[in-house]
C-alpha positions as CSV (number, residue, x, y, z in Angstrom):
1,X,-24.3,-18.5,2.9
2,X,-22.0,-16.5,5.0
3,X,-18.1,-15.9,4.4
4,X,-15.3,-15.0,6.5
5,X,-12.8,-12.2,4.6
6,X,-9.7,-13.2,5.9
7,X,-6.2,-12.9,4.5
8,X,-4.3,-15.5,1.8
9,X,-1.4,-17.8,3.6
10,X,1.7,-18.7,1.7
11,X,0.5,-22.2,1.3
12,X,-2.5,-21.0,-0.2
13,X,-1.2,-19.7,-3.6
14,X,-2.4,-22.1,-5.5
15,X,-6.0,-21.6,-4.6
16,X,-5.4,-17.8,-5.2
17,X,-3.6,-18.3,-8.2
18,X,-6.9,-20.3,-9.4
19,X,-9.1,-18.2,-8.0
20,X,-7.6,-15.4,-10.1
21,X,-7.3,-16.9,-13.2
22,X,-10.7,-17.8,-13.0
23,X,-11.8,-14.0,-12.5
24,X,-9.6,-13.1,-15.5
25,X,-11.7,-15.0,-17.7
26,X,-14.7,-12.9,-17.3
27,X,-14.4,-10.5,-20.7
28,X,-14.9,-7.5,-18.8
29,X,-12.2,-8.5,-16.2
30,X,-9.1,-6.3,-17.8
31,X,-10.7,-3.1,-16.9
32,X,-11.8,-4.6,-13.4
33,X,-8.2,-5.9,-12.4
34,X,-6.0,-4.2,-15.2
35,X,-4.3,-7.4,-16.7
36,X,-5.0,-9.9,-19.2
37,X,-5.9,-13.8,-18.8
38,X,-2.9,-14.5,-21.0
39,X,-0.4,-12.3,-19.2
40,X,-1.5,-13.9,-15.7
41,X,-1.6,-16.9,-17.0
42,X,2.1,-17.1,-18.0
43,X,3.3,-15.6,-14.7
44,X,5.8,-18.4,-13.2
45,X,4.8,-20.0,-9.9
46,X,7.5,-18.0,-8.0
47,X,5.3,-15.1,-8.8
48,X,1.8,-16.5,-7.2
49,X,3.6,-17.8,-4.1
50,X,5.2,-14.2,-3.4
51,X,1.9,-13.0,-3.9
52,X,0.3,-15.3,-1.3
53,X,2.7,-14.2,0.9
54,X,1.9,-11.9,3.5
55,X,4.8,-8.7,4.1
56,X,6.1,-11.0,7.3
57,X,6.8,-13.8,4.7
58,X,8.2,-11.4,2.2
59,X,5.3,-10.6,0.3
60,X,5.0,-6.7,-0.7
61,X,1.2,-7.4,0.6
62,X,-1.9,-8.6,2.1
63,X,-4.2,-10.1,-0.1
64,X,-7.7,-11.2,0.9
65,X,-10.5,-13.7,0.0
66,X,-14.0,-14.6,0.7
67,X,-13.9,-17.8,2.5
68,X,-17.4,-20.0,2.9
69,X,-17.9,-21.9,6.1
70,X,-17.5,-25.2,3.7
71,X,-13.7,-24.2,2.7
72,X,-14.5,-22.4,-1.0
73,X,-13.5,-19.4,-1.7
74,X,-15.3,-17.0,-4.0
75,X,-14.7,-13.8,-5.2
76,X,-17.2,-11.4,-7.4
77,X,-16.0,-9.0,-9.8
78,X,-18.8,-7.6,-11.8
């Protein structure tokens, strides 16, 4: 299966905020993405949506994802 690497919308901070927390749960993931499950986690929504954001919406940055022709995203980090 094929994926498109595109970049996160605003609207999609939920799915990225999932998508992270889900990559945070791998035991090895602090030294991959330098934070904690629990500190993510605990991070208020405020913060996901800003992150979602691109720099024209008032994010600091572009984030992207792995997008599958049937919607899902997926990331790998091992």
């Amino acid at each position: 299966m094929g994926y498109v690497i595109r970049p996160v919308t605003a609207d999609e901070w939920k799915k990225l905020k999932e998508l992270r927390l889900a990559a945070l749960a791998d035991p090895v993931a602090r030294v991959a993405f330098n934070e904690t499950l629990e500190s993510a986690s605990g991070r208020p929504d405020a913060f996901w949506q800003q992150r979602a954001s691109s720099p024209e919406e008032g994010g600091a940055a572009l984030t992207f994802v792995g997008e599958a022709a049937d919607g899902k995203w997926n990331g790998r980090w091992r």
